[in-house]
mmCIF file of the C-alpha atoms, coordinates in Angstrom:
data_MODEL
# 
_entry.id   MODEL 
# 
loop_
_atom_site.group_PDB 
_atom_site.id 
_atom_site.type_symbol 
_atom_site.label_atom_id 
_atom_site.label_alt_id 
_atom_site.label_comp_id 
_atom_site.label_asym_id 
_atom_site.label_entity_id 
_atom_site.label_seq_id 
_atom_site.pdbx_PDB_ins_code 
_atom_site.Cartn_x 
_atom_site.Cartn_y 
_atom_site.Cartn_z 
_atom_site.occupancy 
_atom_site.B_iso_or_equiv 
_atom_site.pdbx_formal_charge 
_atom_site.auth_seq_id 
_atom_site.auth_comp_id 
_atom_site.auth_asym_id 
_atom_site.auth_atom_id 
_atom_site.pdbx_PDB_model_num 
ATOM 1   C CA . UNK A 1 1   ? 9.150   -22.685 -22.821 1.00 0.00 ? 1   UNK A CA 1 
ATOM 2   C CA . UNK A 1 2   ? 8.677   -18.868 -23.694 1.00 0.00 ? 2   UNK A CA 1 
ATOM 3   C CA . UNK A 1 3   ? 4.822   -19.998 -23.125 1.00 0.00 ? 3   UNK A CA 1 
ATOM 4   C CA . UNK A 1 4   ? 5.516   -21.073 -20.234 1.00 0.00 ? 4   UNK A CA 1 
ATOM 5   C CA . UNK A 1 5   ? 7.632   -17.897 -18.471 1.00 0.00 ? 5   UNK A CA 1 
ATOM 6   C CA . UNK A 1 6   ? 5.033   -16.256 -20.006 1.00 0.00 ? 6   UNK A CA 1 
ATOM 7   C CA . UNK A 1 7   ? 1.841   -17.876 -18.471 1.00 0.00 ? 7   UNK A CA 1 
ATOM 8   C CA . UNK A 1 8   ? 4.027   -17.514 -14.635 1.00 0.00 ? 8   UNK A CA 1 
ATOM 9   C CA . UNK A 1 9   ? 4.954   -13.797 -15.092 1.00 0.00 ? 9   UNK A CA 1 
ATOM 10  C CA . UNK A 1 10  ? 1.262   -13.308 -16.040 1.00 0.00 ? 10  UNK A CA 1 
ATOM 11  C CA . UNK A 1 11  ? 0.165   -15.027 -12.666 1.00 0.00 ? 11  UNK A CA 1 
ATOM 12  C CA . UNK A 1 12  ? 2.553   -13.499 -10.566 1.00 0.00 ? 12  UNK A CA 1 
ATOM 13  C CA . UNK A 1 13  ? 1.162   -10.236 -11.342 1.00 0.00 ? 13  UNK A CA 1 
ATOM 14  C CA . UNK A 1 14  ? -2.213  -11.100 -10.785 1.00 0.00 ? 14  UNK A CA 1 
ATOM 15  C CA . UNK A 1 15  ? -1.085  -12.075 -7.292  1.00 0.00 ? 15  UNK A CA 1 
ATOM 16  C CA . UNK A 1 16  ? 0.107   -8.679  -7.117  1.00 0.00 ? 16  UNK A CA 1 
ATOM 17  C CA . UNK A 1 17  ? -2.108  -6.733  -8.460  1.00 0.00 ? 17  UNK A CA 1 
ATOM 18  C CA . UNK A 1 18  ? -4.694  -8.870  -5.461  1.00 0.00 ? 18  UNK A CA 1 
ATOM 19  C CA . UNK A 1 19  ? -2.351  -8.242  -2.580  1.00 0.00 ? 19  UNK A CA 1 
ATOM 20  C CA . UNK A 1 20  ? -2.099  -4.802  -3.622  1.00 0.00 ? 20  UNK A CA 1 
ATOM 21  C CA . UNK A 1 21  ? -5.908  -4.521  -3.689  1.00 0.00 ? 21  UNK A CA 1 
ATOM 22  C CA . UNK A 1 22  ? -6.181  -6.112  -0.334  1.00 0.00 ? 22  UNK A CA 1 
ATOM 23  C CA . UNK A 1 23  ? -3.386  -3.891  0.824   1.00 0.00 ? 23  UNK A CA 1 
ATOM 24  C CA . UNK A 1 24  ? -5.220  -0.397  0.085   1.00 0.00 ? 24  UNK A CA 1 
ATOM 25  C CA . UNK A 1 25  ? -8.375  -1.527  1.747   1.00 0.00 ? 25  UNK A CA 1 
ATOM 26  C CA . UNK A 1 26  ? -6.210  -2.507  4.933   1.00 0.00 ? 26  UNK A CA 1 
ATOM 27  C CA . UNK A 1 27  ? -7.433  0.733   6.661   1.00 0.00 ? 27  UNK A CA 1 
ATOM 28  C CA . UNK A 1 28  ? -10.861 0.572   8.006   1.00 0.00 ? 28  UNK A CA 1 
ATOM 29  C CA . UNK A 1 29  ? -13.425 2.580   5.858   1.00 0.00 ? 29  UNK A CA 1 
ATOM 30  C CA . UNK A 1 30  ? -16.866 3.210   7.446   1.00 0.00 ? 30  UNK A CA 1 
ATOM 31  C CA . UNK A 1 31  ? -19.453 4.521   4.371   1.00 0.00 ? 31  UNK A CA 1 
ATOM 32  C CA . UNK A 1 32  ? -22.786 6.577   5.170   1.00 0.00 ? 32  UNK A CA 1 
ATOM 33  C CA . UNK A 1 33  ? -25.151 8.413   3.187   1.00 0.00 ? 33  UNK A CA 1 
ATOM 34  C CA . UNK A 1 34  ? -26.190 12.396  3.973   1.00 0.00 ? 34  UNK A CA 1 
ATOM 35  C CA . UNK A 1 35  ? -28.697 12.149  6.253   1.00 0.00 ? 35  UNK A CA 1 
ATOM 36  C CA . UNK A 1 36  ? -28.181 8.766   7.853   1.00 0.00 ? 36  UNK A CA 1 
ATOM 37  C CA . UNK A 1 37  ? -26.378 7.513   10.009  1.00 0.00 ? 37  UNK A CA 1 
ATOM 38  C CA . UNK A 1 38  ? -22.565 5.181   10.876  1.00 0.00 ? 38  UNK A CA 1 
ATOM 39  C CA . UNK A 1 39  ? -21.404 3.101   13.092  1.00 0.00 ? 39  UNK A CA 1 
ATOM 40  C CA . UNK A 1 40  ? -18.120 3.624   14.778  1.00 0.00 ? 40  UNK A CA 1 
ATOM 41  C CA . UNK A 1 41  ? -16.217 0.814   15.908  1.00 0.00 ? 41  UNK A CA 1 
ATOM 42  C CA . UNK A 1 42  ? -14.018 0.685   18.798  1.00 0.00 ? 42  UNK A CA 1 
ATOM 43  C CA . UNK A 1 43  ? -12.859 -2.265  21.475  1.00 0.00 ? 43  UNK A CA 1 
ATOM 44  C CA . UNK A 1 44  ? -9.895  -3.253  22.725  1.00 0.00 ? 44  UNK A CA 1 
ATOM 45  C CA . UNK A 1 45  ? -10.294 -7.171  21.159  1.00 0.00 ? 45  UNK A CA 1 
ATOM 46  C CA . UNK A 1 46  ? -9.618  -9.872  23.810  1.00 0.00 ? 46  UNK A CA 1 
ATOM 47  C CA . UNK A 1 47  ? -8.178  -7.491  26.774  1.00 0.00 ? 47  UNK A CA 1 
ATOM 48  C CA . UNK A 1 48  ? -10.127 -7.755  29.747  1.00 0.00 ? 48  UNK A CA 1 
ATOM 49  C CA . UNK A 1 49  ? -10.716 -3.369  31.205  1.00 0.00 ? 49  UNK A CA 1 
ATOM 50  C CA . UNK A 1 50  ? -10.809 -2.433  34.392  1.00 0.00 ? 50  UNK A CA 1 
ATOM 51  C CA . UNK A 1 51  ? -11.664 1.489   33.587  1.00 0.00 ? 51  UNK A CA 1 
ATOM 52  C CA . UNK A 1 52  ? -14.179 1.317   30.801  1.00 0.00 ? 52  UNK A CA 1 
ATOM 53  C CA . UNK A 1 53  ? -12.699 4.571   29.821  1.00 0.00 ? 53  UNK A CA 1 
ATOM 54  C CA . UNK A 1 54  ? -12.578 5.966   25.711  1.00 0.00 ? 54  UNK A CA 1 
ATOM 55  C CA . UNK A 1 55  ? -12.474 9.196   24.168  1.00 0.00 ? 55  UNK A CA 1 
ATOM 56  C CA . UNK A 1 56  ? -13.309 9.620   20.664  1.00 0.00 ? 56  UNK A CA 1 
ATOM 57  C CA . UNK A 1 57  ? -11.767 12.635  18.294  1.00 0.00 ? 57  UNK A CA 1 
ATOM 58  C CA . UNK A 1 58  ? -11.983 13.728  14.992  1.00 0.00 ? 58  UNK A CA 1 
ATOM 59  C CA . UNK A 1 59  ? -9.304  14.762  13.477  1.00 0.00 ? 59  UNK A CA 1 
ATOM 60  C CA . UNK A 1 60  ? -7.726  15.238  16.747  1.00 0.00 ? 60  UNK A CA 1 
ATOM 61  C CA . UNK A 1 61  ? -9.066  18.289  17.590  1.00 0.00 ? 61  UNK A CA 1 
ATOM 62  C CA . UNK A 1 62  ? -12.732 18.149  17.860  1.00 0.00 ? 62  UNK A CA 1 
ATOM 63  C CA . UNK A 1 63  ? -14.565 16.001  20.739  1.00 0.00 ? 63  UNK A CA 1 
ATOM 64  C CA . UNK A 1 64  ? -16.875 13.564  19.120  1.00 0.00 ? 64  UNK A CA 1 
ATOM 65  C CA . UNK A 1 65  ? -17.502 11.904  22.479  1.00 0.00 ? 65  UNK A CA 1 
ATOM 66  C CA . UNK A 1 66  ? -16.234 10.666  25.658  1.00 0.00 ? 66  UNK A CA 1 
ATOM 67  C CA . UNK A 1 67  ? -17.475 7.617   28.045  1.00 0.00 ? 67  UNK A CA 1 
ATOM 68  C CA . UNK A 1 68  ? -16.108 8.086   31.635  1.00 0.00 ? 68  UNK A CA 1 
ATOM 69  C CA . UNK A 1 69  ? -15.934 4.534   33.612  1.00 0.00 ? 69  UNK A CA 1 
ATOM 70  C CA . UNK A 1 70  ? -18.755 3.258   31.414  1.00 0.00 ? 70  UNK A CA 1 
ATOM 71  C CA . UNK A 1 71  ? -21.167 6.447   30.684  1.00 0.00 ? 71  UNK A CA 1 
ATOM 72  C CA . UNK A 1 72  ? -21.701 8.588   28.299  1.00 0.00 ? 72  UNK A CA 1 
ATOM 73  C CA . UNK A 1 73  ? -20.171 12.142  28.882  1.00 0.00 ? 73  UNK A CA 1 
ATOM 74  C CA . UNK A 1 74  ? -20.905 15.120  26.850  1.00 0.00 ? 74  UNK A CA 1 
ATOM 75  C CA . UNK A 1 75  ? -20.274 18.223  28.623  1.00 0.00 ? 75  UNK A CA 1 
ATOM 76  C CA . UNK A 1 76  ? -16.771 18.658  26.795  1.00 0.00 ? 76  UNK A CA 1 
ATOM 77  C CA . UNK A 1 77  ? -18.705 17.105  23.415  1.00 0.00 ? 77  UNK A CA 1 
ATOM 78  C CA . UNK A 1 78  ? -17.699 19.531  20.121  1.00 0.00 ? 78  UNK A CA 1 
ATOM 79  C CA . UNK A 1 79  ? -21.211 21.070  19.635  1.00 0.00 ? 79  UNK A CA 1 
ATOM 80  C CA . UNK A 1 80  ? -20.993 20.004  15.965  1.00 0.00 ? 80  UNK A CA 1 
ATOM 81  C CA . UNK A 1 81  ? -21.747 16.212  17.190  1.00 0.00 ? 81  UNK A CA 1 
ATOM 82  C CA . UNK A 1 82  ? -24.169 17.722  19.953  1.00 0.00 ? 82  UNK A CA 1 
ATOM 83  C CA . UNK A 1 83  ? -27.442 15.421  19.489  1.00 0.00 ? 83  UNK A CA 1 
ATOM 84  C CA . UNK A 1 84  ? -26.046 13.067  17.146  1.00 0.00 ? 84  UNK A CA 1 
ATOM 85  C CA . UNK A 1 85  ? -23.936 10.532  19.232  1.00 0.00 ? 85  UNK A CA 1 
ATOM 86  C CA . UNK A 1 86  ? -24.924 7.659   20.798  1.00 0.00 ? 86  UNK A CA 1 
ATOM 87  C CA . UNK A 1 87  ? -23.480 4.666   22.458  1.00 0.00 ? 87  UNK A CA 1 
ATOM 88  C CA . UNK A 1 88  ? -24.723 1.004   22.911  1.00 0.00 ? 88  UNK A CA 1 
ATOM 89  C CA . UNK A 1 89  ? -25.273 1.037   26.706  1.00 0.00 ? 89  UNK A CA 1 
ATOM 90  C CA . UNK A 1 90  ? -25.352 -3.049  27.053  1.00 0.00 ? 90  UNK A CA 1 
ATOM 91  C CA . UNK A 1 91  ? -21.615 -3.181  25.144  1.00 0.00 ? 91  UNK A CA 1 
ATOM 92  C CA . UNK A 1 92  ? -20.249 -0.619  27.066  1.00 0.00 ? 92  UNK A CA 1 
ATOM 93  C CA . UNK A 1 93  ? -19.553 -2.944  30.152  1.00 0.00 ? 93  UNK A CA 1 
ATOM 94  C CA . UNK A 1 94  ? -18.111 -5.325  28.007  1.00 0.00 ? 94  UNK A CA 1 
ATOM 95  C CA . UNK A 1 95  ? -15.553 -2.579  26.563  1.00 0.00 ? 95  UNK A CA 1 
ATOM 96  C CA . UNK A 1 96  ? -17.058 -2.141  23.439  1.00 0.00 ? 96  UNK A CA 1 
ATOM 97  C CA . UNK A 1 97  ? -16.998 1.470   22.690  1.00 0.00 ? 97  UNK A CA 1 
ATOM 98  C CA . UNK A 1 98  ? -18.569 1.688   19.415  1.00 0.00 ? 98  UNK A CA 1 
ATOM 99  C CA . UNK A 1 99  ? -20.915 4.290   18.737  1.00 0.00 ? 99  UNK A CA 1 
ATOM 100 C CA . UNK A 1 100 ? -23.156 5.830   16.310  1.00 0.00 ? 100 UNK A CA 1 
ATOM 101 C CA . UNK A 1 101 ? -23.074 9.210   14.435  1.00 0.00 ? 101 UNK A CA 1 
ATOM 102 C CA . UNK A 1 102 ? -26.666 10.264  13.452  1.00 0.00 ? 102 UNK A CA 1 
ATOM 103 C CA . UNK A 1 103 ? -28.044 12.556  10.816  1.00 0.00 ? 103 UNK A CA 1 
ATOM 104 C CA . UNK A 1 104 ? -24.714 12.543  8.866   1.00 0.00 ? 104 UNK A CA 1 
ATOM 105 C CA . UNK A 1 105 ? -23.575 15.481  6.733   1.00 0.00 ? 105 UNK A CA 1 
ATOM 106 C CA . UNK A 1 106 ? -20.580 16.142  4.201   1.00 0.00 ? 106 UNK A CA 1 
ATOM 107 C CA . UNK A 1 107 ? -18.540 17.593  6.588   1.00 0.00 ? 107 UNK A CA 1 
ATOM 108 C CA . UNK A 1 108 ? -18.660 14.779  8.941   1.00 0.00 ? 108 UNK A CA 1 
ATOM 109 C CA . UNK A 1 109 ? -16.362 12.727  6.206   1.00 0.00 ? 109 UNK A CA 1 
ATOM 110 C CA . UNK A 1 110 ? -12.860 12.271  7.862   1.00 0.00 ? 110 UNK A CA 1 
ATOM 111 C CA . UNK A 1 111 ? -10.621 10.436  10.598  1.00 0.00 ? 111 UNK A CA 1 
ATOM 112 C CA . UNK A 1 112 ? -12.232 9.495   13.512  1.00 0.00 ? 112 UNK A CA 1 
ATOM 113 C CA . UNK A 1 113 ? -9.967  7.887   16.334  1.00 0.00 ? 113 UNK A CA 1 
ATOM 114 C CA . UNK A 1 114 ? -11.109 5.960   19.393  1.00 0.00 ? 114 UNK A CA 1 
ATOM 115 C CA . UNK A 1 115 ? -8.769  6.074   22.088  1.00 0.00 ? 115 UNK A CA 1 
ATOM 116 C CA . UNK A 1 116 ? -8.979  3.420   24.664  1.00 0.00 ? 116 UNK A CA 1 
ATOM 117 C CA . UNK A 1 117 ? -7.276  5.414   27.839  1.00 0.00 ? 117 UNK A CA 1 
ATOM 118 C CA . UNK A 1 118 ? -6.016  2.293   29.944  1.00 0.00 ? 118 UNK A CA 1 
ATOM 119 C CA . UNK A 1 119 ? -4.266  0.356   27.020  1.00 0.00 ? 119 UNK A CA 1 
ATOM 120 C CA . UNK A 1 120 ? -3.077  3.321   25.314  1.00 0.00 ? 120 UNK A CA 1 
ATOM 121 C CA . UNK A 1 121 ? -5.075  1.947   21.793  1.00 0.00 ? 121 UNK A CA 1 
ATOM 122 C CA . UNK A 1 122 ? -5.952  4.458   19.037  1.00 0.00 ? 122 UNK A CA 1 
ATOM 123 C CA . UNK A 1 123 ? -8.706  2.632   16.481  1.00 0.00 ? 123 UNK A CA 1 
ATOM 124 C CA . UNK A 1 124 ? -8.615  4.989   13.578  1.00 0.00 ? 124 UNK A CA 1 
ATOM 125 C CA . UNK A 1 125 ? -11.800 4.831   11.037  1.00 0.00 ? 125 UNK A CA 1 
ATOM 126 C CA . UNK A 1 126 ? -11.823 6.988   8.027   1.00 0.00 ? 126 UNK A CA 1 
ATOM 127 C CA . UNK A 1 127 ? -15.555 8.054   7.165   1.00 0.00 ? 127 UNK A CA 1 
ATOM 128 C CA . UNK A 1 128 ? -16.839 8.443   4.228   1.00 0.00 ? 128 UNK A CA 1 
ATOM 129 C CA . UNK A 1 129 ? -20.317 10.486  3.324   1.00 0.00 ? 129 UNK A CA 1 
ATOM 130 C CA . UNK A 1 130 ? -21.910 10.604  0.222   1.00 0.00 ? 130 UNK A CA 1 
ATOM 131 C CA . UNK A 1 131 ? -24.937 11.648  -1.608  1.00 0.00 ? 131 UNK A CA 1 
ATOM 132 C CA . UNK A 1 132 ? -27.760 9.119   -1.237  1.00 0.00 ? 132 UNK A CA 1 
ATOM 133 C CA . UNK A 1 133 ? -28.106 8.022   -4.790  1.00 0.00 ? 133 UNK A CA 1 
ATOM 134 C CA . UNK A 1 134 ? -31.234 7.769   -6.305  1.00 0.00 ? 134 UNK A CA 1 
ATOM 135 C CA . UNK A 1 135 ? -32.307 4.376   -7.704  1.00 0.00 ? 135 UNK A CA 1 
ATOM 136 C CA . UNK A 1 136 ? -33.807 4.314   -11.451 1.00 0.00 ? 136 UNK A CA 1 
ATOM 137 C CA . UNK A 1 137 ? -35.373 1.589   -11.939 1.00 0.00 ? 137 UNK A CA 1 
ATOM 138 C CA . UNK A 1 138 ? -35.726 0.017   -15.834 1.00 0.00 ? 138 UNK A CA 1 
ATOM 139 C CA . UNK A 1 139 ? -38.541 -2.748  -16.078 1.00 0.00 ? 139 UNK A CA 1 
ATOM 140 C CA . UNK A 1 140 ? -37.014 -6.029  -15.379 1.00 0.00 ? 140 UNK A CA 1 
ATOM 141 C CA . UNK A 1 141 ? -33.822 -5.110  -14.386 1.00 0.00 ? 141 UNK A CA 1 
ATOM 142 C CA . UNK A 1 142 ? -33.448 -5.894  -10.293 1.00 0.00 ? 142 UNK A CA 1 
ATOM 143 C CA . UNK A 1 143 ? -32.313 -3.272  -7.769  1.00 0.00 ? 143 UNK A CA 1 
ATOM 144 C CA . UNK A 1 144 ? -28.626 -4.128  -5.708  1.00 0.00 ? 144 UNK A CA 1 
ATOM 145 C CA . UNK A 1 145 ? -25.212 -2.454  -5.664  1.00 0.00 ? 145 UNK A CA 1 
ATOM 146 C CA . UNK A 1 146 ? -22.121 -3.718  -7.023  1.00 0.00 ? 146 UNK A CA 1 
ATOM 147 C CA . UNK A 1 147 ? -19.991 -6.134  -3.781  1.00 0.00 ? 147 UNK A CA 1 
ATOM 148 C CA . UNK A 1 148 ? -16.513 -6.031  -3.899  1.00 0.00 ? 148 UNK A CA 1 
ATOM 149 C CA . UNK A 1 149 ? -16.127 -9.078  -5.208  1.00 0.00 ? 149 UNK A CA 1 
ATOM 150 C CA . UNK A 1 150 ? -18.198 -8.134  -8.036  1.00 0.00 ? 150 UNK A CA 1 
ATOM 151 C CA . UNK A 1 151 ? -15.704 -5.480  -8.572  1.00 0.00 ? 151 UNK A CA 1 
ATOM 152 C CA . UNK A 1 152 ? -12.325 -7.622  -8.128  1.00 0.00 ? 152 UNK A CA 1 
ATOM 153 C CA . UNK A 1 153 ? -13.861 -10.240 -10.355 1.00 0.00 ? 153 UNK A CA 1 
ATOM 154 C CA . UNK A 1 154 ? -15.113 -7.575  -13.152 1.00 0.00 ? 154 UNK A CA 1 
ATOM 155 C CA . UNK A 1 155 ? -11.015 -6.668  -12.655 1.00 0.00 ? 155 UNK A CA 1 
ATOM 156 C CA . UNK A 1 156 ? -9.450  -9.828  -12.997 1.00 0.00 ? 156 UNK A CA 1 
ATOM 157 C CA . UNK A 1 157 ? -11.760 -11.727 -15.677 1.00 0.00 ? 157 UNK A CA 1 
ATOM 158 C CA . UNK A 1 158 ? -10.190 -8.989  -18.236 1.00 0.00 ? 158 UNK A CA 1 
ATOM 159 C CA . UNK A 1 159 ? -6.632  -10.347 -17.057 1.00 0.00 ? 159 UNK A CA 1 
ATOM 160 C CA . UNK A 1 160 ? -7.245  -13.776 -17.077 1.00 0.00 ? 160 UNK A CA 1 
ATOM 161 C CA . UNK A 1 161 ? -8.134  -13.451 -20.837 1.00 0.00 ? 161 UNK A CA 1 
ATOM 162 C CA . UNK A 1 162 ? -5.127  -11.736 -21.581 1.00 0.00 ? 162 UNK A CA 1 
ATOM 163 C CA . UNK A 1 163 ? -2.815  -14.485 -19.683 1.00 0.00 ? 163 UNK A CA 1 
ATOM 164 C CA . UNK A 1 164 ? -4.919  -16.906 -21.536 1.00 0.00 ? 164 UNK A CA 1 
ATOM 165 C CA . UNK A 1 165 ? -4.326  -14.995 -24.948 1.00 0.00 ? 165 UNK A CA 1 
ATOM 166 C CA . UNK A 1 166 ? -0.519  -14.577 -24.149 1.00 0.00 ? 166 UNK A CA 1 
ATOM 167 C CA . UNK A 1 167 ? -0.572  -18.430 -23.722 1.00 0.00 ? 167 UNK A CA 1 
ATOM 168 C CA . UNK A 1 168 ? -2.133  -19.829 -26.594 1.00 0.00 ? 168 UNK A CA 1 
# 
């Protein structure tokens, strides 16, 4: 019985422990490298616009971008972004107001916000810019970063052996 109580306590915070995972990675991260370049995503889902109208900050004070009625409009752009923002012309028309940021650097990392005018919708994406890491390569060993679910699993085989070991 104590086995038992145990083994369900043991699962139950597993469950946690995943919802809490899933829970911190609710907010939408975008990653890029120094140098590159990230996509910004921003649409309004299944609404259907009549002004194709968004304005994109970051941190609410410097203008990243702004598409008037389906263009592009920099004249009020921060020059910090000046040359480095684009849009994908064909999506615009569809409301799809994502955009890229080009030739990243550190202080581009932050809170960007797309604000869709005519519904009133802020998309918030935090950015994140890092060094590109350089790849050493040992003979026979293959090249590929570590997925998430690599990581969860490389979390949760440790607990499952402990439940397992509190069960026996």
């Amino acid at each position: 019985m104590i086995n038992l109580y145990i083994m369900v306590k043991s699962v139950l915070f597993i469950c946690f422990f995943i919802l809490l995972l899933n829970e911190a990675s609710a907010q939408e991260v975008v990653k890029g490298f120094i140098g590159g370049s990230a996509v910004l995503p921003c649409h309004p889902g299944n609404r259907q616009l009549t002004d194709n109208t968004a304005h994109w900050r970051y941190e609410d004070r410097k203008n990243v971008y702004d598409i008037l009625n389906g263009r592009g409009a920099t004249k009020e752009q921060d020059p910090d972004y000046s040359g480095r923002t684009e849009t994908f012309p064909a999506e615009l028309s569809k409301g799809n107001f994502t955009i890229r940021l080009t030739n990243l650097q550190k202080s581009d990392e932050g809170p960007y916000c797309c604000f869709i005018t005519e519904f009133g919708l802020e998309n918030c994406i935090n950015l994140q810019v890092k060094e590109k890491p350089r790849e050493i390569q040992m003979p026979g060993s293959s090249s590929g970063g570590e997925t998430t679910a690599g990581r969860i699993a490389s979390l949760l085989i440790p607990l499952f052996s402990v439940t397992l070991q509190l069960c026996v």
